[in-house]
N, C-alpha and C positions, 0 to 999 in steps of 0.2 A: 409807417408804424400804425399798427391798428388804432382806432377811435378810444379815448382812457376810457374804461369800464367802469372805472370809480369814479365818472361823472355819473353814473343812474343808469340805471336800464334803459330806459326813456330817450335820455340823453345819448346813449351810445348806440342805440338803432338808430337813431335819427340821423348820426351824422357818417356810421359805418358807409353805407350806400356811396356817399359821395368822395370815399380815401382815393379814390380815381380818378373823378374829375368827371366834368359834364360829357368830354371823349365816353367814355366808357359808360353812361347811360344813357348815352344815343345808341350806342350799338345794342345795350340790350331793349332799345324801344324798337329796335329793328325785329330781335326775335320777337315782341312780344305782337307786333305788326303781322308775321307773317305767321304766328303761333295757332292759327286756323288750318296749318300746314303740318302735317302728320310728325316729320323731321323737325324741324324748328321747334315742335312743342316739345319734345323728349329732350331736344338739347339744353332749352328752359330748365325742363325738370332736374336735368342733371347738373347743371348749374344751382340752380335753389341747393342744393345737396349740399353741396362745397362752399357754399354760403353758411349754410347752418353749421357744418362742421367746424371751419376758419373761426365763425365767433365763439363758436363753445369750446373754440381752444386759443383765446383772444389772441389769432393770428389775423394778418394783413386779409384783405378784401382781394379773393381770390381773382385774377384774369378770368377771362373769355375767351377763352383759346382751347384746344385741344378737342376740335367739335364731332370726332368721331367719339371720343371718350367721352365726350358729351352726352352723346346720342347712347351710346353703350347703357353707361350709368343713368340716364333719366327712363328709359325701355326696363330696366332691373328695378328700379323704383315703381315704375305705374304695378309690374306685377308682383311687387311687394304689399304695393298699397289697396290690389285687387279685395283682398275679404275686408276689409277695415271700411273701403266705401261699399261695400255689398249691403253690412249691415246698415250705415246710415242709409242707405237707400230704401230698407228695408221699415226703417224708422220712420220714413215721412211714407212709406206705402201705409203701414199702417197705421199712420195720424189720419190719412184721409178718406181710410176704407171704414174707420170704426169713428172717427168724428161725426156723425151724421147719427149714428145710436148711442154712443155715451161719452159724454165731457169729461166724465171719469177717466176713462181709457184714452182720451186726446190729452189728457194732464200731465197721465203715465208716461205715453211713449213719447213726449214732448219731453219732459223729463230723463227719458233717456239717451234723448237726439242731445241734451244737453252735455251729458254724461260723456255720450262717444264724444264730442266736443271737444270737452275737460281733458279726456286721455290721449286724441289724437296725436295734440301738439305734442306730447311727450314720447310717442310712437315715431312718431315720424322724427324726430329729430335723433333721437336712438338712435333708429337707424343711419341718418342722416353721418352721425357721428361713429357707428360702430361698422356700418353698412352689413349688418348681420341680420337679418329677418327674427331670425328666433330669439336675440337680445330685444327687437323690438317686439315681440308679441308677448312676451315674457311675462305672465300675468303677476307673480311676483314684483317682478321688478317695477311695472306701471302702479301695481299696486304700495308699493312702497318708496317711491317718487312721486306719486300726486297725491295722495290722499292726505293730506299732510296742511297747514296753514301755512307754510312758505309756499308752496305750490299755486295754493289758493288765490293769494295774495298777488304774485309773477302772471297767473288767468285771467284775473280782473283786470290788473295794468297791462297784459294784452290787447285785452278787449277793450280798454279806454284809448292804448296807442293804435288800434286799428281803425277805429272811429276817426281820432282825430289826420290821423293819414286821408283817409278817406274822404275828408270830408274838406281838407286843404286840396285837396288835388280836383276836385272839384269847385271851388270857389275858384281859383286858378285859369281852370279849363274856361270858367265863364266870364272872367277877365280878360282873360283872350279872345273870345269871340268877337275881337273888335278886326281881327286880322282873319282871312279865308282859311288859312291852315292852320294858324295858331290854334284853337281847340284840339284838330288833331295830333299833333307833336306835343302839346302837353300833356294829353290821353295818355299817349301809347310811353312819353317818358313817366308821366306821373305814375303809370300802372307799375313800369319797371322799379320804379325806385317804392313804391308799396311793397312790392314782393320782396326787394331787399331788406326791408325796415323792418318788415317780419318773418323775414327768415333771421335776422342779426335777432331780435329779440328770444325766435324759440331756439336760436344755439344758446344764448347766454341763461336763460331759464331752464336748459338743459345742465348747465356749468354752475347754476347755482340754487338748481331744486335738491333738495337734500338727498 
């Protein structure tokens, strides 16, 4: 049964990841181990996918199985997500080509890096959830799901739950450095179980941004 939802957002990415069991977060510390690997990394993506989908449709925490569909679905993803990272790319090109002439203009496009930010997560899980490109680019519809104070609100407690993820799994990591490998097994799990906690969170901010 999925993780209750009517514990908090908070509370239901935290604990989504783990409806498996520590089985099933070893195996995805495995992809995320060999994710330097052309294949592995697209199976990740496509995985993330069915993560975010599952919780924005408070279903159970999807398997790891089916790693040709895998691969399939996270390769349709990168080239969905191709212009969306072009512009942020685009955004820190020019934070650092015009920050040296005006602080003005590092404010601006700083401001805008923020921007693409705010709307990504909504983009992406769109898709994630409709697997339609043109629902996700949909400037309507981004526009009319984030701009919004509940939207607002589900950005910040991202950005609060992603810190704190982060920064357990790192306390963690150095806790363990009392063992040779301990650091890296709880790396490559604590990274897996990060990517789960916020993918469960942008499905469910998908399921409950107005």
């Amino acid at each position: 049964m999925a993780a209750d939802k009517e514990d908090g957002i908070i509370d239901f990415s935290a604990q989504y990841p783990l409806e498996r069991g520590w089985i099933h977060i070893a195996k995805g510390a495995v992809l995320v181990l060999f994710g330097v690997l052309i294949i592995p990394l697209f199976m990740l993506y496509g995985y993330i996918l069915r993560v975010i989908s599952a919780a924005a449709q408070d279903e159970d925490l999807p398997p790891i199985r089916d790693f040709v569909d895998l691969f399939v679905e996270g390769i349709k993803f990168f080239l969905v997500i191709i212009p969306y990272t072009v512009v942020i790319y685009v955004f820190i090109a020019g934070s650092i080509m015009v920050g040296i002439e005006s602080q003005a203009s590092t404010v601006i496009l700083g401001g805008l890096y923020i921007l693409a930010a705010y709307i990504g997560i909504m983009l992406v899980s769109t898709y994630a959830v409709t697997r339609d490109w043109r629902a996700a680019y949909s400037i309507d519809t981004l526009y009319r799901r984030t701009f919004n104070t509940d939207y607002l609100r589900l950005w910040l407690m991202f950005i609060v739950f992603y810190l704190l993820l982060y920064i357990a799994v790192i306390v963690i990591t150095l806790i363990s450095a009392i063992t040779i490998i301990g650091p890296f097994i709880v790396l490559f799990a604590g990274s897996f179980y990060i990517l789960l906690g916020i993918s469960a969170f942008m499905g469910r901010m998908y399921a409950e941004a107005p």
